[in-house]
Backbone as ProteinMPNN parsed JSONL, in Angstrom:
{"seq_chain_A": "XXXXXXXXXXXXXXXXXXXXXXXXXXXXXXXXXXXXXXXXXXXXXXXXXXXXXXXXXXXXXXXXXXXXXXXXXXXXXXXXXXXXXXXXXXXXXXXXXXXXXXXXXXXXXXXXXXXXXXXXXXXXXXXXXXXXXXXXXXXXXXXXXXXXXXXXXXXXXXXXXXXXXXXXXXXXXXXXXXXXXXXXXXXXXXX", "coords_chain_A": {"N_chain_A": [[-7.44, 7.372, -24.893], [-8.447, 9.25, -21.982], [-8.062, 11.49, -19.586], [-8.954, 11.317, -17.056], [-8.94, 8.186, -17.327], [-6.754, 7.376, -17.782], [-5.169, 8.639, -15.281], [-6.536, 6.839, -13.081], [-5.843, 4.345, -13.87], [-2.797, 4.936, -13.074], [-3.015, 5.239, -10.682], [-3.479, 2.342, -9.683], [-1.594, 1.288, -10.616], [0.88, 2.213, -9.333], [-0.135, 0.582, -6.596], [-0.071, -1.963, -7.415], [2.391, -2.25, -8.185], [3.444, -2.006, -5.859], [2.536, -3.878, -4.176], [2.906, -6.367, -5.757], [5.554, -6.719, -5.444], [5.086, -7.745, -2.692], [3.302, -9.577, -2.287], [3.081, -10.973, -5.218], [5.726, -11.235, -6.151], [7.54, -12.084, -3.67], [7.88, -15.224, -1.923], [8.103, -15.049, 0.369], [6.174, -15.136, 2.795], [4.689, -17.118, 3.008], [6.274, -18.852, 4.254], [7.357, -17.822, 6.352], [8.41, -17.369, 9.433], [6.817, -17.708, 12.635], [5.379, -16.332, 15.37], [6.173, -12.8, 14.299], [8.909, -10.702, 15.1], [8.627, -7.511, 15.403], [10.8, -5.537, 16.237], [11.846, -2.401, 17.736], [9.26, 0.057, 17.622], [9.544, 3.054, 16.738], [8.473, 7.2, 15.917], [8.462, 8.628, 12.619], [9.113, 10.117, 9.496], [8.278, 9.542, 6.711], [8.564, 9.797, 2.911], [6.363, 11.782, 2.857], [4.257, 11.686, 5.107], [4.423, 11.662, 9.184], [4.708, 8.571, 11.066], [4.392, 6.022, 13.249], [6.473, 3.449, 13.391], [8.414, 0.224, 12.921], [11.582, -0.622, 12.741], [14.098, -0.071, 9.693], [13.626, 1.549, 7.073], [13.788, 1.454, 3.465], [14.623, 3.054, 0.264], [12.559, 2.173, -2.942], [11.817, 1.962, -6.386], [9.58, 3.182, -8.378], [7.836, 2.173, -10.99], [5.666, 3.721, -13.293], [5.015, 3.239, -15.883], [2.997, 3.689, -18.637], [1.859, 5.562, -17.95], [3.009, 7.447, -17.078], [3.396, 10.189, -17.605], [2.126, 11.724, -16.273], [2.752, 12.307, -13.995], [4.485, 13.973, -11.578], [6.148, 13.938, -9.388], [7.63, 11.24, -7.393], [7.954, 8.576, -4.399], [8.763, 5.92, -2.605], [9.199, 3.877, 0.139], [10.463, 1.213, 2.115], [9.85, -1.449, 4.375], [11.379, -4.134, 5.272], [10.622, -7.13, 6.584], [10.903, -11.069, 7.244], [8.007, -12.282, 6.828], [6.137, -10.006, 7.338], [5.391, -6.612, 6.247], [6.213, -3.53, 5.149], [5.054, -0.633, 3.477], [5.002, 3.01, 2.563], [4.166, 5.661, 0.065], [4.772, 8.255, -1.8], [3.268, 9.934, -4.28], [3.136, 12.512, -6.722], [0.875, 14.107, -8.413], [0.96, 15.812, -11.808], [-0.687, 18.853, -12.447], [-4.03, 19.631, -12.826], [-4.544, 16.794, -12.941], [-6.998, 14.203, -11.777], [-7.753, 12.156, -8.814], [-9.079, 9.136, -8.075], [-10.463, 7.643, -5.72], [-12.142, 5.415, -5.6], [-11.848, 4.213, -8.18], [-8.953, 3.308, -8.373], [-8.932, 1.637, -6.359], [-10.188, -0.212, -7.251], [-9.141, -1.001, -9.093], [-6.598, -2.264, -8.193], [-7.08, -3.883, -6.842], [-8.339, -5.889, -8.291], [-5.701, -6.126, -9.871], [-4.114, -6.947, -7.877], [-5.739, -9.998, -7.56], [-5.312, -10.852, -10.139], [-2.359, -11.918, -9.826], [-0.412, -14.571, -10.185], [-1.192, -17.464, -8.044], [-2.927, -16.695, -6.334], [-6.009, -16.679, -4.613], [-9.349, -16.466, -3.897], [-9.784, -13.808, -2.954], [-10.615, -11.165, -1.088], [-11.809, -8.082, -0.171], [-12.485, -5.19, 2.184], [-13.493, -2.007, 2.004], [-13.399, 1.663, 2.885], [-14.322, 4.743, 3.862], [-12.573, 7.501, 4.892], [-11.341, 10.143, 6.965], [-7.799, 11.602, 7.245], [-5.684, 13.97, 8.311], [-7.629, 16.178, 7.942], [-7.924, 15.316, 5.23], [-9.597, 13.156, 2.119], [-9.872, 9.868, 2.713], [-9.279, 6.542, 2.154], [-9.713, 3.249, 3.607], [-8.196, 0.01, 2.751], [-8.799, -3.214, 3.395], [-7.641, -6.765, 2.536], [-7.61, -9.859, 1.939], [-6.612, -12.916, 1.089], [-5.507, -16.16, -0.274], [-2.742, -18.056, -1.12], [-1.443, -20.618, -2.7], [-0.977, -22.665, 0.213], [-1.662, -21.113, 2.467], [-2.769, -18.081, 3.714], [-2.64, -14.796, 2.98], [-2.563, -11.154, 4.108], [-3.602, -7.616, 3.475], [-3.194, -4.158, 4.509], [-4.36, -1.059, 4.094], [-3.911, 2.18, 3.15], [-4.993, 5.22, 1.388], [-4.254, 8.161, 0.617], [-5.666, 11.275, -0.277], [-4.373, 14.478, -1.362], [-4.975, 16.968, -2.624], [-3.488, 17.502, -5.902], [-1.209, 15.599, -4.252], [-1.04, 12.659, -3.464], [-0.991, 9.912, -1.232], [0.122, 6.277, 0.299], [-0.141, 3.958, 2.584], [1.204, 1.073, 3.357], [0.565, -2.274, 5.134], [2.1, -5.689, 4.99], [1.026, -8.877, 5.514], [1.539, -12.344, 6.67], [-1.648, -14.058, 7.257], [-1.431, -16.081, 9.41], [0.591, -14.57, 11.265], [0.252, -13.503, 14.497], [0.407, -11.297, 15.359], [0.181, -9.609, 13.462], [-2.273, -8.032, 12.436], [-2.352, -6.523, 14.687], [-0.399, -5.061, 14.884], [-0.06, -3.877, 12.056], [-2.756, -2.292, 12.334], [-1.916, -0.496, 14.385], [-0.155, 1.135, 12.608], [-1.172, 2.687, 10.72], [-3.448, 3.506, 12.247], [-1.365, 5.928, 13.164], [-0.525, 7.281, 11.191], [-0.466, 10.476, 9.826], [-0.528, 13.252, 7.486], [2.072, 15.307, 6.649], [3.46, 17.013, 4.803]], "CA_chain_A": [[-7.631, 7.212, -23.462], [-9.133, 10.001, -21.625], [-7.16, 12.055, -18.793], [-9.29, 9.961, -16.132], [-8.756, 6.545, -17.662], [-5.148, 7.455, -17.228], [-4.872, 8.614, -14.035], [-6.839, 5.688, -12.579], [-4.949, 3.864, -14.374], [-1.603, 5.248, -12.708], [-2.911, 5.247, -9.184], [-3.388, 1.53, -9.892], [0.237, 0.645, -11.124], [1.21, 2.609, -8.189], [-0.487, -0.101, -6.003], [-0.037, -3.609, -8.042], [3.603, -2.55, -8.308], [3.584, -2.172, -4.316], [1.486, -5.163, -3.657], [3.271, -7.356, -6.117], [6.773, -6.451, -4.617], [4.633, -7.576, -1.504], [2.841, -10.972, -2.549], [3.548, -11.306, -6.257], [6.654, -11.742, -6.41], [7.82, -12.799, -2.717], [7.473, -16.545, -1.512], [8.121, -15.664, 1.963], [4.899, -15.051, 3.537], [4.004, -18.89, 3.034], [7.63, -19.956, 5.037], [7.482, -16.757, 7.16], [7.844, -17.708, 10.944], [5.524, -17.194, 13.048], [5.446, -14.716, 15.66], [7.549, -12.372, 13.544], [8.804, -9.793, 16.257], [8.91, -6.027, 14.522], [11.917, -4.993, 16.874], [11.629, -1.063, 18.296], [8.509, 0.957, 16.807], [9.475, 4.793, 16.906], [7.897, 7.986, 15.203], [9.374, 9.253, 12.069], [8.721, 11.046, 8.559], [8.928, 9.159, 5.389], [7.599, 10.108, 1.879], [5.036, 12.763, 3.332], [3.512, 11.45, 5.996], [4.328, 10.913, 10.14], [3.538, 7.467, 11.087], [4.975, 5.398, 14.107], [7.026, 1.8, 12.627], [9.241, -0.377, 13.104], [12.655, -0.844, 11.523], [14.741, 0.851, 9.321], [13.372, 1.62, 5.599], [14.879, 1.836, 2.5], [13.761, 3.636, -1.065], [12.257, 1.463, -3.546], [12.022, 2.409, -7.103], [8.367, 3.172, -9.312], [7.356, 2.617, -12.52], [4.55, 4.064, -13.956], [4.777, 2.92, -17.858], [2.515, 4.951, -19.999], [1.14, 6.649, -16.986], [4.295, 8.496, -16.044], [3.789, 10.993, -17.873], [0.713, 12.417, -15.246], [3.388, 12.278, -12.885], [5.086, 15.025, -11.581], [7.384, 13.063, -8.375], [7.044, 10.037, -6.581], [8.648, 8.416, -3.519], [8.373, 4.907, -1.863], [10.191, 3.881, 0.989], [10.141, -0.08, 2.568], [10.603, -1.882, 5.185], [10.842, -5.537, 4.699], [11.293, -8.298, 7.391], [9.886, -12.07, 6.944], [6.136, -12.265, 7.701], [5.291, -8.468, 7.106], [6.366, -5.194, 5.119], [5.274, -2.103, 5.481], [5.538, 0.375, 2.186], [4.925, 4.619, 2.178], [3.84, 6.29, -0.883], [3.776, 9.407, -2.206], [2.886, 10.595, -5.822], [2.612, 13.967, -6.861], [0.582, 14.205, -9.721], [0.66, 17.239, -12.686], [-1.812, 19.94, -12.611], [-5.115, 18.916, -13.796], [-4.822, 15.571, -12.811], [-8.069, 14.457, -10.941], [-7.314, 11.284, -8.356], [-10.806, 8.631, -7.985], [-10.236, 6.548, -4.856], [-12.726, 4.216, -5.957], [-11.185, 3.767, -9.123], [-7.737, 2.961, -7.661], [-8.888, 0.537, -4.788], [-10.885, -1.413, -8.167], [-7.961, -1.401, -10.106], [-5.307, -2.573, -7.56], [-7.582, -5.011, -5.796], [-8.061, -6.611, -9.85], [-4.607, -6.693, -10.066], [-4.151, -8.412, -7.219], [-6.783, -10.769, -8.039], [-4.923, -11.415, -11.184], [-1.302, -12.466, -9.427], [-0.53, -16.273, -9.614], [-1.552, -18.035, -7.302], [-3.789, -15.827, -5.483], [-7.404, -16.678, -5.014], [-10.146, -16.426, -2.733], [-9.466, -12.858, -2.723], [-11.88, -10.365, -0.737], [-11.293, -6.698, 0.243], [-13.24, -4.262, 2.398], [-13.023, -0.664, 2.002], [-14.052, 2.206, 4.476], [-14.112, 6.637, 3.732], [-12.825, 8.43, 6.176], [-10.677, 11.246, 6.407], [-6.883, 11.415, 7.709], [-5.008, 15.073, 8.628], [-8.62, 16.463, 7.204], [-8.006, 14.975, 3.772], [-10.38, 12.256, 1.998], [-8.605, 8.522, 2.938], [-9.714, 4.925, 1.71], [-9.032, 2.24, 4.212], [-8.807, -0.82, 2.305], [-8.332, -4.98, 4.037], [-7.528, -7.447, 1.546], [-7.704, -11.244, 1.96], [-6.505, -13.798, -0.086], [-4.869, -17.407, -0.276], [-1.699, -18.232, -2.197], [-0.905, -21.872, -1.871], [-2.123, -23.234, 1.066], [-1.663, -19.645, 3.247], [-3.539, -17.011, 3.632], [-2.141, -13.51, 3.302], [-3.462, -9.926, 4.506], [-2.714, -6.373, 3.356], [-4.348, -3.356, 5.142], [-3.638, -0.119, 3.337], [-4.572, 3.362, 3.68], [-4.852, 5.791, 0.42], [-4.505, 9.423, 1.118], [-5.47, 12.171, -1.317], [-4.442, 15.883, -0.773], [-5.002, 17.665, -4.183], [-2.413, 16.654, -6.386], [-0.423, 14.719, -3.767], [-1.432, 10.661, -2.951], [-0.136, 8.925, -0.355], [-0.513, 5.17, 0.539], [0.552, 3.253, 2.814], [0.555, -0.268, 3.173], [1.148, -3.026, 5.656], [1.258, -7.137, 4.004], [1.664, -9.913, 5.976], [0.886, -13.527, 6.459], [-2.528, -14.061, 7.615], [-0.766, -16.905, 10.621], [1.326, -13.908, 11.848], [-0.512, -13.472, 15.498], [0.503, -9.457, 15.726], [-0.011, -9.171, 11.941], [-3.052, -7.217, 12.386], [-2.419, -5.623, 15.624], [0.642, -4.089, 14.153], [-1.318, -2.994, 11.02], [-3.592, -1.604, 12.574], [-0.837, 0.439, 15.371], [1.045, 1.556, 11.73], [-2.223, 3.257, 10.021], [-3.953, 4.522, 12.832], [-0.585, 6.837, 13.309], [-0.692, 7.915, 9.952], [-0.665, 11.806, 9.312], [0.263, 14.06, 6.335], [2.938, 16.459, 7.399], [3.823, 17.923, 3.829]], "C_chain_A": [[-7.747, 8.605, -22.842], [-8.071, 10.175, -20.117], [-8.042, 11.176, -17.329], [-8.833, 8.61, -15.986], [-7.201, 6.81, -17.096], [-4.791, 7.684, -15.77], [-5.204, 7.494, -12.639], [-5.956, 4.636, -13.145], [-3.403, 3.714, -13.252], [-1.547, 5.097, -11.488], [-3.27, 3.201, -9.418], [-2.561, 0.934, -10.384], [0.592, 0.906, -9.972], [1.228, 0.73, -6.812], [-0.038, -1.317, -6.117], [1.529, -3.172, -7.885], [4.111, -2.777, -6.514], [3.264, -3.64, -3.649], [2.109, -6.305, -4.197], [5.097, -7.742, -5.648], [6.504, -7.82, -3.292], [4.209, -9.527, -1.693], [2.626, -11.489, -3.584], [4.57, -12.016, -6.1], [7.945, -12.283, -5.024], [7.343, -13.753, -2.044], [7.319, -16.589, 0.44], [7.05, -15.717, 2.929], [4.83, -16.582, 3.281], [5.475, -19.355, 3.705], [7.609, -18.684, 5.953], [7.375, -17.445, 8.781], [7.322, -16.578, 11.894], [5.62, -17.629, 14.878], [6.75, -13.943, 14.808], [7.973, -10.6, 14.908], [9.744, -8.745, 15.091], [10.212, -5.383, 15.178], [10.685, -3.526, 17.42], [10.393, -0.178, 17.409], [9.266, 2.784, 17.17], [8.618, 5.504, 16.032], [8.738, 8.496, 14.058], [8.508, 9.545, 10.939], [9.149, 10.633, 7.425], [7.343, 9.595, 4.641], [5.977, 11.003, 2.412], [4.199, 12.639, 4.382], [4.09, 11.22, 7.281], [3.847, 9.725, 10.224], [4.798, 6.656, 12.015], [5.15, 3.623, 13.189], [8.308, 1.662, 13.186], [10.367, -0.536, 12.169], [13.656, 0.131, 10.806], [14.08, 0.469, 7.667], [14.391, 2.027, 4.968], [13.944, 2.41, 1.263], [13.805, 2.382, -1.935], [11.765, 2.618, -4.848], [10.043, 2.481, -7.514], [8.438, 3.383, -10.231], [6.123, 2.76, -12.861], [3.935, 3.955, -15.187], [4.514, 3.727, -17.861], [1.88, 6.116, -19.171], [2.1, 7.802, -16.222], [4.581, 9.878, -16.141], [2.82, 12.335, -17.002], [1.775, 11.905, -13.806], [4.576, 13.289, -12.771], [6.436, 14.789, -10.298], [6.901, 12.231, -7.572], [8.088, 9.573, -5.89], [8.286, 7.252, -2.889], [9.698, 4.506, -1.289], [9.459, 2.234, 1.912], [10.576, -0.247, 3.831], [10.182, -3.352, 5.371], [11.197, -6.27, 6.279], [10.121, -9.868, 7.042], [8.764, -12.055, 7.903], [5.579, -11.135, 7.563], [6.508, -7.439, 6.734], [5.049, -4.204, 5.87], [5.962, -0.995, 3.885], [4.485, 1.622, 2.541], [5.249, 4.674, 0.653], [3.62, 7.25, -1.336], [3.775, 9.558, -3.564], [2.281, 11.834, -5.516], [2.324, 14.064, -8.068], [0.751, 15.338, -10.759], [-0.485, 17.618, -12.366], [-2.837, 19.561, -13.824], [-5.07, 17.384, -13.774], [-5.695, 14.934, -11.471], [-7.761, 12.616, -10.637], [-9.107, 10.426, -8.071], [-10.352, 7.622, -7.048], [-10.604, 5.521, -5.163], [-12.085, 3.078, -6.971], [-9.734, 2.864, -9.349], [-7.514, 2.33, -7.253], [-9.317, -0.68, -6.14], [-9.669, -2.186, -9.054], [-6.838, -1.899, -9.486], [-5.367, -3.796, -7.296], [-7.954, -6.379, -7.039], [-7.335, -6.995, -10.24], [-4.007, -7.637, -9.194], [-4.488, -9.809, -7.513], [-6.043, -11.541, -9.184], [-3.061, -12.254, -11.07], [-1.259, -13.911, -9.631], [-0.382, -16.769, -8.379], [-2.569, -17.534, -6.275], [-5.617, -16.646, -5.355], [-7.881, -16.597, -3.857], [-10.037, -15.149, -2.018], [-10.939, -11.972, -2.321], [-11.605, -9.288, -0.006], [-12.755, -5.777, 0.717], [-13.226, -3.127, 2.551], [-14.301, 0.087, 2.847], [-13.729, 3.338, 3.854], [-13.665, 6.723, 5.118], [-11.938, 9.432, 5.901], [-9.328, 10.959, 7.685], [-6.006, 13.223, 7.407], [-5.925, 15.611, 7.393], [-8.405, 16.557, 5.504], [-8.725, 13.493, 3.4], [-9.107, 11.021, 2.156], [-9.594, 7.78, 2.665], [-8.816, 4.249, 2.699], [-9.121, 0.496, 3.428], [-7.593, -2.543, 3.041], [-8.354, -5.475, 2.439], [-6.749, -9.164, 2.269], [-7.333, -11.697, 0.934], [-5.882, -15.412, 0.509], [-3.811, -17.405, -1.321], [-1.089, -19.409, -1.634], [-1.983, -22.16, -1.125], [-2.053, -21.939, 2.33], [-2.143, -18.965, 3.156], [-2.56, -15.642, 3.766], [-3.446, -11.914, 3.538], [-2.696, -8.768, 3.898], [-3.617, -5.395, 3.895], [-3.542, -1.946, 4.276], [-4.434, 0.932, 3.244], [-4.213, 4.573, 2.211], [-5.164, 7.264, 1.517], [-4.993, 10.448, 0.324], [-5.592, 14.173, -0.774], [-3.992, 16.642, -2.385], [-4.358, 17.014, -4.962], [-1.288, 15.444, -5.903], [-1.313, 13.407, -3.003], [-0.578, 10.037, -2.356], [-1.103, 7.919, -0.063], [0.716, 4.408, 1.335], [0.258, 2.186, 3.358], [1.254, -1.559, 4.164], [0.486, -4.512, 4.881], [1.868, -7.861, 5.008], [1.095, -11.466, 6.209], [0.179, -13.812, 7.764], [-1.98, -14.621, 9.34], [-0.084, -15.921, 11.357], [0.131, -13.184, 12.871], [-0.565, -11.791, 15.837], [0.433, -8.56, 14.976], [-1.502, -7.77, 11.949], [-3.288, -6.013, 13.42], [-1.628, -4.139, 15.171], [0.278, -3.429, 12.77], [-1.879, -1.773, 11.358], [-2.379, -0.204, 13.636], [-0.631, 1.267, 14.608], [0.134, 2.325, 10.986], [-3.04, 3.991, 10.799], [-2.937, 5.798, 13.276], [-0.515, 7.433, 12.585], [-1.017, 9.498, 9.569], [0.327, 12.62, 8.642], [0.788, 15.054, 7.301], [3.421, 17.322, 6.174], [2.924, 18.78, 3.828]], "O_chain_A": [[-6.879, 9.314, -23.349], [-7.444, 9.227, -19.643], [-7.359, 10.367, -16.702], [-8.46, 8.015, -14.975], [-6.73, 6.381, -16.043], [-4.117, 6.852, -15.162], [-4.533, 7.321, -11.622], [-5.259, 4.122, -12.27], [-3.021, 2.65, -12.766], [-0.48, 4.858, -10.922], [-2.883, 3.049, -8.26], [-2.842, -0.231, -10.666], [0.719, -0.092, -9.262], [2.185, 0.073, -6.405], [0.405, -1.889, -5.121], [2.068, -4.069, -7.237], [4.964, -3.565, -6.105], [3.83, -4.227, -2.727], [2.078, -7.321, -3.502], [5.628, -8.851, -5.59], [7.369, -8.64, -2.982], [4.86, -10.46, -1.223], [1.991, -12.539, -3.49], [4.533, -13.234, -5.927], [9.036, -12.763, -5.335], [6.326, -13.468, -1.411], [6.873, -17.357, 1.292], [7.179, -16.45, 3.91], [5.478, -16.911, 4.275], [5.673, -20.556, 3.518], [8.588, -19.031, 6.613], [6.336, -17.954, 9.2], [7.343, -15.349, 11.958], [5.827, -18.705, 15.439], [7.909, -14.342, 14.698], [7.183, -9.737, 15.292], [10.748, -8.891, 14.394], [10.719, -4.548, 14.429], [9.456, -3.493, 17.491], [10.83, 0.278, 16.352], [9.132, 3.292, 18.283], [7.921, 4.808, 15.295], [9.855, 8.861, 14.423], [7.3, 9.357, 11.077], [10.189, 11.083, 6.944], [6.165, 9.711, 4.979], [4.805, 10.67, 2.232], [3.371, 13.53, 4.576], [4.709, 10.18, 7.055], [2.77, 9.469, 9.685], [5.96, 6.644, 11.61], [4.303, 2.929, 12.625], [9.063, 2.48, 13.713], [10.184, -0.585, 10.952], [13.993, 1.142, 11.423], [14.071, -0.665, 7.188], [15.417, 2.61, 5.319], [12.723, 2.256, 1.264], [14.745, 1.592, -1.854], [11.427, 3.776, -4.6], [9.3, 1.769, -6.838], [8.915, 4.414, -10.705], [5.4, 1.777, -12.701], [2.829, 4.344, -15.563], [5.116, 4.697, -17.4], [1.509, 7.226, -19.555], [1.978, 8.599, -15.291], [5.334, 10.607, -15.496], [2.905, 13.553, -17.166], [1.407, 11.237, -12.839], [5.447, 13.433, -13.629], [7.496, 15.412, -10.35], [5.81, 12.4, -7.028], [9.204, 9.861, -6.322], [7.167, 7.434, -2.411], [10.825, 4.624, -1.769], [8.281, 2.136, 2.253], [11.405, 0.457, 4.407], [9.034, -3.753, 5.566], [12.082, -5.791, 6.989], [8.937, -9.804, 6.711], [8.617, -11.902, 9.116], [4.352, -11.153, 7.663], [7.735, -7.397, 6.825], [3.993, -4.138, 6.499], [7.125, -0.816, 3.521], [3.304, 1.366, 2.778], [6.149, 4.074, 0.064], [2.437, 7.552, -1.487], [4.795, 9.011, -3.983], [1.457, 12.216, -4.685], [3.213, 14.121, -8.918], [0.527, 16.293, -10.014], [-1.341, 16.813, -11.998], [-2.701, 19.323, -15.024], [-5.627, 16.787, -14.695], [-5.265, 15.075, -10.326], [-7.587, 11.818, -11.558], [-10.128, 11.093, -7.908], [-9.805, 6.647, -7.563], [-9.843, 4.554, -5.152], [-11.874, 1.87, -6.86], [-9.502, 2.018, -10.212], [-6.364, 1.892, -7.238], [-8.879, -1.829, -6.09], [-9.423, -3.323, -9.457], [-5.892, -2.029, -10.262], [-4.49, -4.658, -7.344], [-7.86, -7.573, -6.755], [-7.435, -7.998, -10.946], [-3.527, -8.735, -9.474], [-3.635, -10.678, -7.691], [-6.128, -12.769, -9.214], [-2.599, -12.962, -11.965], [-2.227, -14.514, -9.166], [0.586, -16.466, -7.682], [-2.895, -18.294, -5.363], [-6.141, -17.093, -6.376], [-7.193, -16.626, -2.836], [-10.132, -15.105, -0.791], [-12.003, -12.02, -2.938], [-11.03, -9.582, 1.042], [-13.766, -5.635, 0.029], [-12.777, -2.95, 3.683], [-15.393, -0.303, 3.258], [-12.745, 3.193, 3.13], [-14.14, 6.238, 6.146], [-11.678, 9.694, 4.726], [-9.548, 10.36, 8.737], [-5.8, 13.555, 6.24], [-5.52, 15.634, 6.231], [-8.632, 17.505, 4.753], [-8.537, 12.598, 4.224], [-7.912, 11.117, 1.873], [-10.749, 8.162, 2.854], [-7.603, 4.437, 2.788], [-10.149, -0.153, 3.616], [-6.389, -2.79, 3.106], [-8.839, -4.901, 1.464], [-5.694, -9.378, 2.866], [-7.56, -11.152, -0.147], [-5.876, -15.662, 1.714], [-3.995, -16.771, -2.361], [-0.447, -19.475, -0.586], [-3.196, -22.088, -1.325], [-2.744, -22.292, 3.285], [-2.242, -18.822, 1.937], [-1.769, -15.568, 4.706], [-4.63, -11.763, 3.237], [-1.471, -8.779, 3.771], [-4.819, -5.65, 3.816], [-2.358, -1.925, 3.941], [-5.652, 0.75, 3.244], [-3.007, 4.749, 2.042], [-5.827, 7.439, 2.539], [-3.849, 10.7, -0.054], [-6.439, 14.823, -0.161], [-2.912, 16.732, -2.969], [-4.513, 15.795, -4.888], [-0.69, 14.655, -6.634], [-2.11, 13.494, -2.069], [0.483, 9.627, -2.826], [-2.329, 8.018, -0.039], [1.901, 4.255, 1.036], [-0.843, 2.084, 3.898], [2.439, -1.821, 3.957], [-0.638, -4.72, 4.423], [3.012, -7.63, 5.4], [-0.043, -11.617, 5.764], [0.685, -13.868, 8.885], [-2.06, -13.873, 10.314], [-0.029, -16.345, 12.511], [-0.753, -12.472, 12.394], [-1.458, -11.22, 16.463], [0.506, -7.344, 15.152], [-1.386, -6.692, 11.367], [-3.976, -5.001, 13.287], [-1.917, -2.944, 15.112], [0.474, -2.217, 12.676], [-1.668, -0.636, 10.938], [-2.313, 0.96, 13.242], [-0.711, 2.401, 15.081], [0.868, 2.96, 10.228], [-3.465, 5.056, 10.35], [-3.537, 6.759, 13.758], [-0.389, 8.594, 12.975], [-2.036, 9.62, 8.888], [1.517, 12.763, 8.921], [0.283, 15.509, 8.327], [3.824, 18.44, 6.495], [2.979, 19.731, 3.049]]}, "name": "protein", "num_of_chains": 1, "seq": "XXXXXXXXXXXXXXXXXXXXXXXXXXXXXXXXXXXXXXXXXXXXXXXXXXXXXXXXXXXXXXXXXXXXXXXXXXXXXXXXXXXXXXXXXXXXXXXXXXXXXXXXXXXXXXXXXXXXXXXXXXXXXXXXXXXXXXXXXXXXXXXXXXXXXXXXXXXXXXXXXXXXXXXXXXXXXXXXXXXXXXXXXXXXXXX"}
């Protein structure tokens, strides 16, 4: 396996392990009530980035398997309530390790795809740039059950360091996308 394959690879564990946290392996989005009220938004500074949210986060762990070893420190930080999450990301890769947005968004949005119960899955991605570094905006649709869920999620890349961060919530949640959208357009690297 080739120092590419791997690193795509790794930024794609990164993700599925975020995502499945998110709508893998939590039922509540399909019983989530609906309006889910976020409490107080303020400004604050987790895992590398500014970004105005709600709540109080906590650290969440990463594994990287075989890819860990193209990893030099990593940091995720949650914030759960029923009906929507919000997860920060950073990875700091080793020297000489070259990051492929594309590659990343294919491999996450696959793993998704491959969750039980998921289907009817459809994601649109967007370039742009965030605290003049290249960013991927990527939507993601799906069904699980008879519910629809959403995740909106924002990849960052600043040389060796990748940040992502990610709001999931269930499609029925009426402020689900407003608040998304509030929690990503604030978004700037401060490391």
């Amino acid at each position: 396996m080739n120092l590419r394959s791997k690193i795509l690879i790794a930024a794609a564990v990164v993700m599925i392990c975020a995502l499945t946290g998110f709508i893998g392996a939590r039922k509540y989005l399909s019983r989530a009530p609906v309006p889910v009220v976020l409490g107080e938004w303020r400004t604050r500074q987790l895992a590398g980035v500014a970004l105005e949210a709600p709540g109080e986060f906590h650290g969440k762990p990463l594994n990287f398997g075989a890819a860990q070893e193209l990893v030099e420190s990593s940091e995720m930080q949650v914030f759960e309530t029923p009906g929507f999450e919000i997860a920060v990301l950073r990875t700091v890769y080793k020297d000489g390790v070259e990051l492929s947005f594309d590659g990343a968004v294919q491999g996450a949005v696959g793993g998704i795809a491959q969750l039980p119960g998921i289907r009817n899955l459809q994601q649109t991605t967007t370039e742009l740039t965030v605290s003049g570094q290249p960013a991927r905006r990527v939507s993601v649709t799906a069904e699980r059950g008879r519910k629809s869920v959403r995740a909106e999620l924002l990849f960052i890349a600043d040389g060796p360091r990748y940040f992502q961060v990610q709001a999931t919530f269930a499609a029925a949640n009426p402020h689900g996308a407003t608040d998304a959208e509030r929690l990503l357009q604030s978004v700037r690297v401060v490391e």
